[in-house]
N, C-alpha and C positions, 0 to 999 in steps of 0.2 A: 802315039800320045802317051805320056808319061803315064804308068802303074797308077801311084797315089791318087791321083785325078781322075782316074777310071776308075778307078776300084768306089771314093766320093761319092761320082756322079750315079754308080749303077745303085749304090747303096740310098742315095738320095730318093732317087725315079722308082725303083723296083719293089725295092725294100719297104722304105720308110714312108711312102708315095706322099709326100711334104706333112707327115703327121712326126709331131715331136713327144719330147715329156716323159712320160713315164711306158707309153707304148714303144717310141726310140727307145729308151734306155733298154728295155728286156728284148728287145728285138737285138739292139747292136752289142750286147752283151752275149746273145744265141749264138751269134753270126760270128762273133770274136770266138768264144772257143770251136767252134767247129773249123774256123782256118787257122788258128794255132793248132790244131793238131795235125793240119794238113801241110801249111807252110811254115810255121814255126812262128816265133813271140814278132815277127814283125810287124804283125798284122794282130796284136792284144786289142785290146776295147778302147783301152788310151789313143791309139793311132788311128784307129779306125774314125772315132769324133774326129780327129783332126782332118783327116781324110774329107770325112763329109762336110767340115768346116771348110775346107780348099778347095773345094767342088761349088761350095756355096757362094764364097767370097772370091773366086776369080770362075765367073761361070764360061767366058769367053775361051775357047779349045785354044784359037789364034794366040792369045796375050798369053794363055799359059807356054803355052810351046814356044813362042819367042822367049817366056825368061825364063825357060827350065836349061836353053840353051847356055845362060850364063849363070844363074842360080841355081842352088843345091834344095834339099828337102829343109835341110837347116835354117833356110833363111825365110822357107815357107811358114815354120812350126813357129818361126820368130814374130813373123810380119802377124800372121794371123788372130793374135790377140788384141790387135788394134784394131779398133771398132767404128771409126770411121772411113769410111771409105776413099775420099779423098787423100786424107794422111797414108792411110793403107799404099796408094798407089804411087802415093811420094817419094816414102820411102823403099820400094820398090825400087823405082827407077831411078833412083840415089844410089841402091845396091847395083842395080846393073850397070850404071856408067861408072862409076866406083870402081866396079868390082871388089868390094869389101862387106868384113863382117858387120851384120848385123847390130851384135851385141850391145855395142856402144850407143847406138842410136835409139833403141826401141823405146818409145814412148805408146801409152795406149789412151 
């Protein structure tokens, strides 16, 4: 299963155990530099929200792993500020039979 979605989901369950706000923020803020020192800026505080934003908004293992086969991370960081979920999945599956950029499309 793809990194980004694992990394979401352990952070979501383990970590954050569905508490948000100001206890996520200094938790996933902790958690950011201690794995930027250890793997480097890819995993900053910025990525890490997204992370557990793509753990959150595509919880299904099956539907991520179908479209990480033809989606990149790029299209994930893109889709994910759309706030419906219906449209969310729309445009998804526009991206993968497509196969095209995001950019153009993104509505939230």
């Amino acid at each position: 299963m793809p990194l980004y979605w694992q990394v979401g989901i352990r952070i979501r369950r383990e970590i954050l155990q569905g508490k948000r706000a100001r206890y996520g923020e200094r938790v996933l803020s902790a958690v950011a530099a201690r794995l930027n020192v250890e793997f480097g800026r890819g995993f900053g505080e910025k990525n890490l929200r997204r992370m557990v934003q793509f753990a959150e908004q595509f919880p299904d293992e099956q539907i991520v792993a179908a479209l990480l086969r033809q989606l990149g991370w790029t299209h994930f960081t893109l889709l994910l500020p759309i706030k419906d979920s219906l449209r969310r999945e729309f445009y998804a599956e526009m991206c993968r039979i497509e196969r095209r950029d995001l950019s153009c499309r993104r509505a939230s």
